[in-house]
N, C-alpha and C positions, 0 to 999 in steps of 0.2 A: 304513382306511375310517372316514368321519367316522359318530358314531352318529345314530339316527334320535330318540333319546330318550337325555339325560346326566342323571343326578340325583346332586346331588354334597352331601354334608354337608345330608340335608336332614333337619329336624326340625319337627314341627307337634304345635300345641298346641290343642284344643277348647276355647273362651272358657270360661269360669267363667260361670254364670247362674245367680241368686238367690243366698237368704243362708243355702241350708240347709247342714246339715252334707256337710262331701264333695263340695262343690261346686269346689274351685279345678281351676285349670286341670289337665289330665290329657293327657301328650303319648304321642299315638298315633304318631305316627315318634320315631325318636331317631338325627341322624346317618345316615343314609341315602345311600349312595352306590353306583352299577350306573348301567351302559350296555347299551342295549337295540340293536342294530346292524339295521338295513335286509335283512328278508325271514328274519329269526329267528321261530321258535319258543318263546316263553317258557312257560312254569305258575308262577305261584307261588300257595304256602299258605302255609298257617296256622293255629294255633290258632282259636278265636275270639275277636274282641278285639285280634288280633296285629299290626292293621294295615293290613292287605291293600287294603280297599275304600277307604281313607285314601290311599293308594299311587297307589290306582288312579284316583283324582279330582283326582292333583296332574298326572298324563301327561296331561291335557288343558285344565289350568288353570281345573278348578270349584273347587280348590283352591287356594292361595298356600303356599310356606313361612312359616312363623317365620323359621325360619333355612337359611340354606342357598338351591341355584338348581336348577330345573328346567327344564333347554333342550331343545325338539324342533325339530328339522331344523334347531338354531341358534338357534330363538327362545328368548328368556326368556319363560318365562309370567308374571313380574311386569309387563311393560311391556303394559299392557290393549291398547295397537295392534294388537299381535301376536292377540287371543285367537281371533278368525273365522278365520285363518289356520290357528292350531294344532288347530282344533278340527275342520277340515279335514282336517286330516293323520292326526288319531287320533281314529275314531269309538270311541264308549264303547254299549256294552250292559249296563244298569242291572243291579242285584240283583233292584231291582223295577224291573218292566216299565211301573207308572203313571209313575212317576218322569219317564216318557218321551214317554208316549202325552197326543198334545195334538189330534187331530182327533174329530170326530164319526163317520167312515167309516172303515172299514181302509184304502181305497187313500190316502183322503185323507191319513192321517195321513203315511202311505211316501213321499206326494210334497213333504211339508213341508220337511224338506231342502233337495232338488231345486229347489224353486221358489224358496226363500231365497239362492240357489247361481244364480240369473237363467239357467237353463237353457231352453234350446228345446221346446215344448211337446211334439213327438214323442220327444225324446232323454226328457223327465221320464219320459211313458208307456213307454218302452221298459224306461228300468228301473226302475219301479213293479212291471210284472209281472216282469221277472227277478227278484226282489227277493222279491218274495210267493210266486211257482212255486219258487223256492229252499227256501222256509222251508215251502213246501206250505199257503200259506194263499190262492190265488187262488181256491179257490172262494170263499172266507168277505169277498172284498173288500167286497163293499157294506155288509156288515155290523157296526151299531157294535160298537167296540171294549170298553165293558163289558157287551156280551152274550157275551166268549168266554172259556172258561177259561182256568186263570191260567197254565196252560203255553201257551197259545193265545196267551196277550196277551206273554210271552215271547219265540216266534215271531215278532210284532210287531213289537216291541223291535228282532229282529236284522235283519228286513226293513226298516227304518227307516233304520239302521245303513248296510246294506247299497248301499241303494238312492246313498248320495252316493258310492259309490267311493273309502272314503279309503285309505290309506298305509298305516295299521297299524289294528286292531282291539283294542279291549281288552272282554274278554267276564269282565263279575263274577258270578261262579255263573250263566253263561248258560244250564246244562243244570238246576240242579238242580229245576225242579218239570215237569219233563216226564219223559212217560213212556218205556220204554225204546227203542222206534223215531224217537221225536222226538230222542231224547240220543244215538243214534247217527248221525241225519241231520245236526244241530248240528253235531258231531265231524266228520263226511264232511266237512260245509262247511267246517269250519274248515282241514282238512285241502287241501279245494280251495285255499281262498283261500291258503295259504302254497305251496302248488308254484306259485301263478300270480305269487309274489313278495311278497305283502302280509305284514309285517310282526303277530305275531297273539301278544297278551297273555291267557294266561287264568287269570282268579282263580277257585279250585275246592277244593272239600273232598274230592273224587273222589280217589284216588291212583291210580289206572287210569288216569283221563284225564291228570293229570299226567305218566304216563309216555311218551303219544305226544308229548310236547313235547320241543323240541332241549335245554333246558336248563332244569332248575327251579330257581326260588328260596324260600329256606321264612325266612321272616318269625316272631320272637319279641319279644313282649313291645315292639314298632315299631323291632325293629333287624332287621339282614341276618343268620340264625345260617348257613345255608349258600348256596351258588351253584353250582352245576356241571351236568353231564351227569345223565338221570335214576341211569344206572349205577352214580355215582359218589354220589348225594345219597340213594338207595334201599337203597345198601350198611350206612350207618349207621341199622338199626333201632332199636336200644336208643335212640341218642340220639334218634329221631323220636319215639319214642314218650314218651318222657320229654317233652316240648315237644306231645301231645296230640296227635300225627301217626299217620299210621301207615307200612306198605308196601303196594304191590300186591298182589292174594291171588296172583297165583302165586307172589309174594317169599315170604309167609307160610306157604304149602303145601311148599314147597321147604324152609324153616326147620326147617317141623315132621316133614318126611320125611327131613332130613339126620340129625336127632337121634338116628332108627331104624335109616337107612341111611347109613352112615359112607362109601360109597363113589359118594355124589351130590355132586357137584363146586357148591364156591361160587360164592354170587353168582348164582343163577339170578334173573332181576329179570321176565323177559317167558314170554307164555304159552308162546310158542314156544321159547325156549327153557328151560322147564323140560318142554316133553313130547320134544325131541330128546336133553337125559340122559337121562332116563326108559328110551326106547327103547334106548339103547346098555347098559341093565342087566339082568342074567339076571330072567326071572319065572317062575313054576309054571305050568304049562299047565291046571294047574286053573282056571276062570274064576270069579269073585266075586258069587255070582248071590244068595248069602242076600238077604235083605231088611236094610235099615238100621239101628241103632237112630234114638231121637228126634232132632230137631236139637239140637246142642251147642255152636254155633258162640261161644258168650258165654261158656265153660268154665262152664256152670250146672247141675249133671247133674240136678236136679228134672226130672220127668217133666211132661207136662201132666197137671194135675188132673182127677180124675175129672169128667166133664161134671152139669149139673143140669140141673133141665126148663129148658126151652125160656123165656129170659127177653126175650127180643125176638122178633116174630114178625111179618114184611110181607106183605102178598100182593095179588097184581099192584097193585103201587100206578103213578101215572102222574101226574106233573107238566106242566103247561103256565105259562113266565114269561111274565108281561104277555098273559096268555089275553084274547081279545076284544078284540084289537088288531091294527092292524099289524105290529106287533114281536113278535109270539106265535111262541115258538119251544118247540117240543115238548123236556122236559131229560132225562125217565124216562119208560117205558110198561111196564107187564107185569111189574115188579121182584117179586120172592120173594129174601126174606129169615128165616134160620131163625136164633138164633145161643142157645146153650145158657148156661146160669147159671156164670158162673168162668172160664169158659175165657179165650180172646185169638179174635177170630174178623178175618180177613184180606178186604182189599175191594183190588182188582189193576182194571185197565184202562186202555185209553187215555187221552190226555189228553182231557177232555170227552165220556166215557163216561158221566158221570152219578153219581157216585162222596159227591162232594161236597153235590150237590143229596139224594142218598141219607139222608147223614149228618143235615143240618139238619131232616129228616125224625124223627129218631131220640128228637131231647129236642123235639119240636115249635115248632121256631125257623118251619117250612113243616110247614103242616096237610096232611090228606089230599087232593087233589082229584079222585082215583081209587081204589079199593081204599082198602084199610085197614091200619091200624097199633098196634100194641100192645105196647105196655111194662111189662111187668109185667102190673097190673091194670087199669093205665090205657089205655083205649082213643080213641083220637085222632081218631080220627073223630066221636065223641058231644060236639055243641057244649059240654055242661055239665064236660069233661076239665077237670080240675085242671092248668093248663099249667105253672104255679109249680111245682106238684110235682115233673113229671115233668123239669123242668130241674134242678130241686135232684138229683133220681135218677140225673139223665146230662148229666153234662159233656162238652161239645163242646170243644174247642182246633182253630180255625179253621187254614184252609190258611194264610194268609196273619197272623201274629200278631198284625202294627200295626193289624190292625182293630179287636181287642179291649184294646188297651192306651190308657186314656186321664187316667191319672191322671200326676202331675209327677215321680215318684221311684218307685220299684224298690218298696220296703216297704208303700208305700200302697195298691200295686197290687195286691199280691199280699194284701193286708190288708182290700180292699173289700166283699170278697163274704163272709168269715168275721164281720167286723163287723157287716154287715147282718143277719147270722144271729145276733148277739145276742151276739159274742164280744168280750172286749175286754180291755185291762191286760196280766199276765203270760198268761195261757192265749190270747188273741189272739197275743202276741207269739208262744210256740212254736207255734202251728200255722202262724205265716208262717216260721220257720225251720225246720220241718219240711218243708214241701213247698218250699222252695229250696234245703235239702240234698237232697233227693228228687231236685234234677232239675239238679245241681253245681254253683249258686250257694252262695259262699261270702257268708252272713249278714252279716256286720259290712263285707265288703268292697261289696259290689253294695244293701244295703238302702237306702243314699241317695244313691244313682248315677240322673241322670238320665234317665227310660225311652227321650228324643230320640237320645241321647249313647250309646244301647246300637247295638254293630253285629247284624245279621241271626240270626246264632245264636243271640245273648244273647237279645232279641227273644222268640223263639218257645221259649226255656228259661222267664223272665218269664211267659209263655203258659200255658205250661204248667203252671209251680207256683200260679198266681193259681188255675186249675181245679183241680186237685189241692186248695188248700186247702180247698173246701168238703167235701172226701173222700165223692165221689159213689158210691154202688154203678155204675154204669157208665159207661167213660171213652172217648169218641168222640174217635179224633185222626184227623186229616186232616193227610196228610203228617207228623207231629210230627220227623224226625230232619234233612228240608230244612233245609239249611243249617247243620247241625251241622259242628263237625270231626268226625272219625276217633274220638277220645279222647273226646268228651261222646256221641257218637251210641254206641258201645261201653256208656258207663253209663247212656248215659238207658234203654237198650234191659234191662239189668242191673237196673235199678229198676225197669221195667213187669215181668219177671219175675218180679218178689219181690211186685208189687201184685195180681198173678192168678195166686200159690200160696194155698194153703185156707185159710191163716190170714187174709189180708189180704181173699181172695174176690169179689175188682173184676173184673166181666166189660169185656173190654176188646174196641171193633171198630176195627183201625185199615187205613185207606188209603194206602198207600205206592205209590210208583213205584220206590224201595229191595225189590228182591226178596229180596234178604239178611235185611231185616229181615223181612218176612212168613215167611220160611224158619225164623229165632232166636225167634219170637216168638209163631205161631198152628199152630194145628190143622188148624183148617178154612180155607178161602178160597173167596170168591166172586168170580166172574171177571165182571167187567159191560163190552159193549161195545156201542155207536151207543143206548144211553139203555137196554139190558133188559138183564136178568140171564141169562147164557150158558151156567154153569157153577157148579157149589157140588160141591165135594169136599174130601178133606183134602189139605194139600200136597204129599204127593209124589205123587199120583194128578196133580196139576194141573202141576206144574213137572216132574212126569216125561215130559213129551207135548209134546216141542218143535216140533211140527208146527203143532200147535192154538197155542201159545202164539204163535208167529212170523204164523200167517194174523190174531190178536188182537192186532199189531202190541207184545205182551211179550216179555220175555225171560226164561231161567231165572237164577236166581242165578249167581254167576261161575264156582264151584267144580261146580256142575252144567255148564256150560259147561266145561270141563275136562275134566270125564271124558265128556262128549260127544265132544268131541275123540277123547280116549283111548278109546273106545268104535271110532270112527270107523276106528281102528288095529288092530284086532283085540283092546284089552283084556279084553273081555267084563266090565265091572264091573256093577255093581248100577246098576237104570236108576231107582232109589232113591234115590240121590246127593242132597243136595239141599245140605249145606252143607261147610266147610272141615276139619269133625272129621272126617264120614262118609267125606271122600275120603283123608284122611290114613289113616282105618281099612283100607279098600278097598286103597287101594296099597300097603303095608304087608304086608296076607296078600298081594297077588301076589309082591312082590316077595323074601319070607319065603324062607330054603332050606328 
């Protein structure tokens, strides 16, 4: 069978621009050859940097080789005749979603496509709404597209996609800024679309989702390091993770319960079947009812610090964008906000729950227009608030990184805000090599790498370290692990621990649609859904209640999900569970003689 997509010897080179240091050319493929076959399953990853999204813009000819040819259905994508053709064949769904979105409406944008594609005006409308009731954004059609959030405007993206009916699908981190019911609906669809035959490419830092694919490929350093079945490429841990990968967590749980129980059979790769060995091994009829210790998931055994008064404090605050307008869309009402001195405080909800608009609230990017806000001693409400201050006090690191990046090189960026604050020569210089070790940029390598030429995770690292260098007492990240690999998301997560232990004493509030991380990483969590705040507990109270989390369109972390299961079976484990240590502890004493 002829392939739907051939890429043979291919290698791509980023032009050289300007005349600064570290500027020549830098080849993101190298040598590149795989055949993609007609109604396959693909995943491929990667570190960050590895290539992937490079990969993924040569399968539809936004790219060209250097060297080497990339044929789909037979065409060369060098010959420009071919490129409306190819581009037919293999729709692509961006990393970002503006990349994409070119109408003023939402339906309008889904039938842009369609109408370039000279279709029949009933056939466009037919599948505009399939298209949109797919991705569940048909209520939201009339509305423009940057009033939705940016998991919203993702949804977008794949309705866009969708709506031309092509061949094959190529989805680049199409899940990762949505929350966990929108990342399992993505996944359903994608799932549909390949039983109905369509050919479906996903580039992903997920290794879960990698593993419902027929066959992953893992990309290093822009070569092929493996290809196979997930069974087969999930098998080799050591070397994934040496390459800044990981495994699935039930691979990981299985690893670390093989080590205690010698008589759990290898290679458990899937949920399923790491809870069918499970079953077939003697337990104590004692049930595991103690309570948990802390979460450990990062092997960090620090405790949380003890909490301080109360350093941020909201109450019923309420946002209106573009108030006294047509466009007035209500973002928050009614929010409460409590979050103590030191700690790591957790913000969880849907996508365009109000999470985000929450945040820019925090360091006063968006003043009060309801209720009130306090920071410290600053209070935000009182026109006369020091707003310089209070930014300098709390650094924000946006959902989306490229917003906040505008300077031409890596070092300058991260150099801007330190400078402004009076620093400069050698003592500038290490505090921009501190906060880019801080967040696993290597200094000498990435300081005069240009910020355009950074892919997605480098990006929101970049983000990251720029705020960190003013070393704020409070550090607001929204989403910050989006788009990480496996291996950076791991230590950046390792480093905000070590930033809100007593010594360092950075009160940290971060928003994640990653439950994992809110599990490794806070205390407390506030659950916000349709614009108000729903829920404020500590996390196992809130990830122990999968009832509450599932009607709040969340999910628990995976290893909670696990022993939910195993729960489900008669385990009686601790309803405490929350990350990959606790569960490894938990089944352990069942499984104990």
């Amino acid at each position: 069978m002829n392939p739907i997509i051939s890429v043979r010897d291919v290698t791509y080179a980023y032009p050289a621009a300007g005349h600064h240091a570290g500027t020549s050319e830098r080849e993101a493929l190298l040598n590149v050859s795989l055949e993609i076959h007609e109604g396959e399953s693909v995943a491929v990853v990667g570190a960050n940097g590895s290539g992937k999204s490079t990969l993924a813009r040569h399968l539809n000819a936004l790219l060209l080789p250097s060297r080497g040819q990339v044929r789909v259905a037979g065409r060369d994508t060098r010959e420009v005749i071919h490129h409306p053709e190819i581009r037919r064949t293999v729709g692509m769904v961006f990393q970002r979603p503006d990349d994409q979105v070119v109408a003023s409406v939402v339906e309008h944008d889904v039938a842009f496509g369609p109408e370039n594609l000279g279709w029949p005006r009933e056939r466009i409308r037919a599948q505009v709404r399939a298209a949109l009731e797919a991705v569940g954004l048909w209520e939201e059609r009339l509305r423009p597209p940057h009033m939705l959030s940016a998991g919203q405007m993702q949804r977008l993206a794949v309705a866009g996609v969708l709506a031309m009916r092509p061949s094959c699908i190529v989805f680049d981190e199409a899940t990762a800024m949505l929350d966990p019911a929108g990342r399992r609906a993505v996944r359903e669809l994608m799932r549909d679309l390949h039983q109905q035959g369509l050919t479906t490419i996903s580039i992903t830092h997920l290794m879960d989702e990698a593993l419902e694919a027929d066959r992953v490929i893992v990309l290093h350093r822009g070569e092929v390091a493996f290809d196979g079945t997930p069974a087969t490429v999930f098998r080799r841990s050591e070397e994934l993770r040496a390459l800044g990968l990981d495994v699935p967590t039930s691979a990981r749980v299985a690893a670390a319960l093989r080590a205690r129980i010698p008589g759990l059979p290898e290679h458990l790769i899937t949920v399923e079947d790491l809870v069918a060995a499970l079953e077939t091994l003697p337990r104590s009829a004692e049930p595991a009812t103690r309570r948990m210790d802390s979460p450990a998931e990062l092997d960090i055994a620090s405790p949380h610090p003890a909490a301080g008064s109360p350093l941020i404090e909201v109450t019923d605050l309420g946002h209106t964008y573009m108030r006294d307008t047509p466009f007035a869309r209500r973002a928050i009402r009614d929010v409460t906000l409590t979050v103590d001195e030191g700690l790591a405080h957790g913000l969880i909800g849907p996508t365009g729950s109000g999470k985000s608009t929450l945040l820019q609230h925090l360091n006063g990017l968006l003043r009060p227009q309801e209720g009130a806000v306090r920071i410290s001693s600053f209070d935000l409400t009182d026109p006369a608030c020091d707003v310089r201050a209070v930014r300098r006090m709390a650094g924000l690191v946006f959902q989306m990184p490229e917003m906040q990046i505008f300077e031409q090189y890596v070092g300058d960026e991260i150099a801007y805000g330190p400078r402004l604050a009076g620093l400069e020569g050698e003592t500038l210089r290490e505090r921009v090599r501190w906060a880019m070790t801080l967040v696993g940029l290597d200094f000498e390598g990435f300081k005069d790498r240009l910020t355009f030429a950074l892919s997605g995770g480098e990006k929101r690292k970049v983000a990251l370290a720029s705020t960190l260098a003013l070393q704020p007492n409070i550090l607001l990240l929204d989403e910050p692990t989006a788009g990480l690999d496996p291996g950076a998301r791991h230590e950046l997560l390792a480093h905000l621990q070590q930033l809100r232990a007593p010594e360092e004493g950075i009160t940290i509030v971060l928003s994640s649609h990653q439950m994992e991380d809110i599990a490794a990483l806070c205390r407390d969590v506030t659950v916000m859904s349709q614009g108000t705040t729903v829920a404020s507990d500590g996390v196992s109270a809130i990830f122990g209640d999968a009832d509450r989390l599932e009607a709040w369109g969340l999910a628990a972390p995976a290893a909670a999900e696990i022993a939910t299961e195993l729960n489900a079976r008669g385990w009686s484990l601790s309803q405490d569970i929350i990350d990959e240590h606790q569960l490894v502890a938990a089944l352990t004493e069942r499984l104990a003689e």
